[in-house]
C-alpha positions in Angstrom: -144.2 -6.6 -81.7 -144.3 -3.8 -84.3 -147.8 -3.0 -83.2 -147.0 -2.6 -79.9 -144.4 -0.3 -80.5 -146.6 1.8 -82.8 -149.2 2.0 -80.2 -146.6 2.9 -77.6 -144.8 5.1 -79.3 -147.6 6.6 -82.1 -151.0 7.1 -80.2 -151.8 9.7 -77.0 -153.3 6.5 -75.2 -149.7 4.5 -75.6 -147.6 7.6 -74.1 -150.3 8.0 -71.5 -149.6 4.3 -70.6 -145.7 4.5 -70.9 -145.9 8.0 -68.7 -148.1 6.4 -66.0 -146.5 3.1 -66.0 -142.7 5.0 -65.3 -144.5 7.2 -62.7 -145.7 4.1 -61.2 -142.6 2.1 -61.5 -140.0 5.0 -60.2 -142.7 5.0 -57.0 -141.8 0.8 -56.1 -138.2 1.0 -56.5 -138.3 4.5 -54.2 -140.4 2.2 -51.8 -138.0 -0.3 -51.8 -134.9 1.6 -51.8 -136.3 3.2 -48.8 -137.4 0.0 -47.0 -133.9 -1.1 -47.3 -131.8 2.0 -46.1 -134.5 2.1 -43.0 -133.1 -0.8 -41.9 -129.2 0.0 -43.1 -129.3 3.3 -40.7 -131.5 2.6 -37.9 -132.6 5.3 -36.0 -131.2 6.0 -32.4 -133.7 8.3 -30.9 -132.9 11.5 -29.5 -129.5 12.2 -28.1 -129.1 12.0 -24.3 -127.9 14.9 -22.2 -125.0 13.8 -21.5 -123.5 13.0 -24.9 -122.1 16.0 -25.8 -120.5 14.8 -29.3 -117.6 16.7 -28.9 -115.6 15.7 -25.8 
């Protein structure tokens, strides 16, 4: 575990990979996150004319 942790945290390749791997990990739960409100607020379309929103 400790060399894990050393190459993570001690070596350019290690932050590449821990940089890379959050850029790629923020990017699925986005996808996901999106996914799921998509189908929470479904879109309508465009308005009619005759709903004025108002009165």
């Amino acid at each position: 575990m400790d060399t894990i942790f050393s190459f993570l945290f001690g070596t350019r390749e290690g932050l590449a990979v821990l940089f890379f791997g959050g850029i790629v990990i923020v990017a699925i739960v986005a996808f996901l996150l999106e996914k799921r409100t998509s189908k929470l607020y479904v879109d309508r379309g465009p308005k009619q004319d005759d709903d004025s929103g108002l009165f």
